[in-house]
N, C-alpha and C positions, 0 to 999 in steps of 0.2 A: 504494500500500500504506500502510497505516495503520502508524505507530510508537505503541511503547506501552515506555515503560520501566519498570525496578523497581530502585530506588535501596536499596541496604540502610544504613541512615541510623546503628543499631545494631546488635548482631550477631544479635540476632532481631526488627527491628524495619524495617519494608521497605515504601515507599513508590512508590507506585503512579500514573505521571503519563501521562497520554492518554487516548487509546479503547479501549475494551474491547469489541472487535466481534468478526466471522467471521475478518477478515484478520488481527487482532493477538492473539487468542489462540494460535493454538498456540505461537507462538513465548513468549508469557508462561509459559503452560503450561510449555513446555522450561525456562526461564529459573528459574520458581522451585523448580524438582525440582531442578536444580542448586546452587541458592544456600541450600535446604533441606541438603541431603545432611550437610554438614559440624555438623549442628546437633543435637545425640543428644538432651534431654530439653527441658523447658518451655515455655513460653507463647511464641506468634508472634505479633507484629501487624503489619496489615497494615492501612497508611492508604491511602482512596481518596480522597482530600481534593482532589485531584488528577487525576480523572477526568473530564475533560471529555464523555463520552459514552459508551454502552453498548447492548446489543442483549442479543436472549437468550444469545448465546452469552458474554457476558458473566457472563451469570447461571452458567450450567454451567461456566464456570473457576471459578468462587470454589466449588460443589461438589464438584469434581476437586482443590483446593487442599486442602479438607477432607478429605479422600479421602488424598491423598499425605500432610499430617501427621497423619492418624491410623497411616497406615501408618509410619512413623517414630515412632510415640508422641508425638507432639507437641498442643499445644493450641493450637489458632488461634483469633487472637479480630480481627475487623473494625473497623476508626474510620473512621468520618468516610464514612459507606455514603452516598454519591449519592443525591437524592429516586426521581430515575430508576430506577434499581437496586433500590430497594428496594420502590415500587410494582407493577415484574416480581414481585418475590419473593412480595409478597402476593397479587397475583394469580393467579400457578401456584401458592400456597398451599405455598413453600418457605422461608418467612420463617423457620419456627420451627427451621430447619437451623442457621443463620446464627446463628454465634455473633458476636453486637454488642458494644461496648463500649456503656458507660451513658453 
């Protein structure tokens, strides 16, 4: 099984270290609906600086990510997006979802 952490580094600011496959998402999945919860208004970041590898399913957590703080009201913004990652995005033509940092 694939280990994938998420380190909350500041209190909306959450760092993302491993694979982001089939095996390691749900449980990321789980992990950041939890570490989201206690968090009621503003901007999230979420660095993947730190992702050593990714798949599609990879892809569809970071849309589901988006999904759960929008449902929160929250603003998610992406650093440090993988070449990997984001060649998927442009290819299934999901890039323009994906809120980046500059």
């Amino acid at each position: 099984m694939t280990q994938i952490t998420i380190e909350q580094v500041k209190p909306a600011y959450f760092l993302i270290t491993g694979e982001l496959n089939v095996y390691s998402v749900p449980q990321a999945e789980r992990q950041m609906a939890v570490l989201l919860s206690p968090i009621s208004a503003g901007e999230v970041c979420i660095d993947l600086q730190a992702v050593t590898r990714c798949d599609s399913a990879g892809l569809a957590l970071l849309v589901a990510w988006l999904r759960l703080a929008k449902r929160q009201q929250l603003t998610l913004v992406y650093h440090h997006l993988p070449e990997q990652l984001l060649q998927m995005a442009r290819v299934t033509e999901v890039d323009s979802l994906l809120p980046l940092s500059a």
